[in-house]
Residue, then its C-alpha position, 0 to 999 in steps of 0.5 A: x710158484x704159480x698162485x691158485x685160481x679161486x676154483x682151484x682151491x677147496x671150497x673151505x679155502x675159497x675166501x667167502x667159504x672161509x669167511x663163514x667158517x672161520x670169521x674175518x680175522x683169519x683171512x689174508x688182505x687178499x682174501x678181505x678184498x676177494x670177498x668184497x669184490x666177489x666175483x672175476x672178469x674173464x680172464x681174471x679170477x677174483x683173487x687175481x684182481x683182489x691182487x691187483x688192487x692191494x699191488x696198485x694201491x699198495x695198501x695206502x688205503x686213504x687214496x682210495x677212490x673211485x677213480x682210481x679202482x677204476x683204473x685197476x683191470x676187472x674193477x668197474x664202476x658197482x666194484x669201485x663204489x663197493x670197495x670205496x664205500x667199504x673202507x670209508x665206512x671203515x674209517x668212520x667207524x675207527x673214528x667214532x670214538x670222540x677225540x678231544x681236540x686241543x690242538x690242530x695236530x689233533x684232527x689229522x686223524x680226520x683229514x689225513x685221508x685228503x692230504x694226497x687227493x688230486x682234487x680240492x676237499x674242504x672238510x668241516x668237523x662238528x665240535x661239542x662244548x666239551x670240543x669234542x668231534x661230533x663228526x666230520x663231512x666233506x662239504x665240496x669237491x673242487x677249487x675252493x673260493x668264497x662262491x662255491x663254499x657256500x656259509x649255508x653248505x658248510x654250517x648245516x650239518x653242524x646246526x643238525x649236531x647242535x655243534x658249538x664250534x666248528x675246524x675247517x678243513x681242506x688239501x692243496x693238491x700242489x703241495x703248497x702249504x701256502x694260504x692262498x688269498x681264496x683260503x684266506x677270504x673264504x675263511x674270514x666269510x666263514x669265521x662271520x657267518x659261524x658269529x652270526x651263528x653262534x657256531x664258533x670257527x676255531x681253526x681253518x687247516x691245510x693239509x698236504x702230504x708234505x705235512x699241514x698248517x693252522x691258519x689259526x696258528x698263523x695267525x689268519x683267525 
């Protein structure tokens, strides 16, 4: 059965129509993304990209990105950045409730979208006295090594939180879950300017899509 074209369906079944009408809640995953993107491209209406984008990024919403939208036939670059923006403001959102960390497994929830990126993210949460994740930022995108992850980029934000610790963060697009001696150097500079501080770094963790481990744990801290 050939699917309807935007225009071809009545106008209270049109997903922004729908939207209005009837909330969020009643509309398809298609739909959400038909009225997030908007509008099609010649050739291509906007349920069929909607389409394109669920199929191509088969719904693994932690790997979506720029880029990769892109790739998708009738998403530029203004609906790449609307679609990316969207989900991560809706990730945010998901984790604003304070979680306390207790163990390492207990910040996957925050950087479980890096595991599988095709670049290097180093991530750093904010931690209340209670241990509890004021908020976590990505800090660089790139090869990591003491030059680029600089103490002054990676303590700023959590001296704005009033933050009395720190977890450090980062992916191994190899796959490795092997600390390399770059991870190992940058930690141990990072652990003395969290000292000087008076911001304590309680645990660096590598995350891959095979699974993570705690330098902590290792006993690298």
């Amino acid at each position: 059965m050939t699917k309807k074209k935007i225009k071809e369906l009545p106008k209270l079944d049109r997903p922004r129509e729908k939207l209005e009408a009837k909330g969020a809640e009643a509309l398809s995953d298609m739909e959400l993304l038909a009225a997030l993107i908007g509008s099609g491209v010649k050739g291509k209406d906007v349920l069929e990209v909607a389409s394109s984008v669920l199929r191509e990024i088969g719904q693994r919403l932690d790997q979506l990105d720029v880029k990769a939208l892109r790739e998708i036939e009738g998403i530029g670059l203004a609906k790449a950045c609307q679609i990316a923006a969207a989900f991560e403001l809706s990730r945010r959102y998901l984790l604003k409730e304070r979680i306390v960390i207790r163990e390492a497994k207990d910040v996957l929830p925050y950087i479980r979208h890096i595991a599988e990126k095709r670049q290097e993210y180093f991530v750093c949460l904010s931690l209340n006295g209670a241990s509890e994740v004021i908020e976590s930022r990505v800090v660089t995108v790139g090869l990591l090594d003491c030059n680029q992850v600089h103490p002054r980029e990676v303590f700023a934000d959590p001296i704005a939180d009033r933050a009395a610790s720190v977890i450090l963060a980062h992916n191994h697009p190899s796959g490795t879950l092997e600390p390399s001696p770059e991870d190992l150097a940058l930690t141990k500079r990072l652990v003395k300017a969290g000292d000087l501080l008076g911001i304590k770094v309680l645990d660096h963790i590598i995350v891959t899509k095979r699974g993570y481990i705690s330098l902590k744990q290792e006993g690298h801290l």
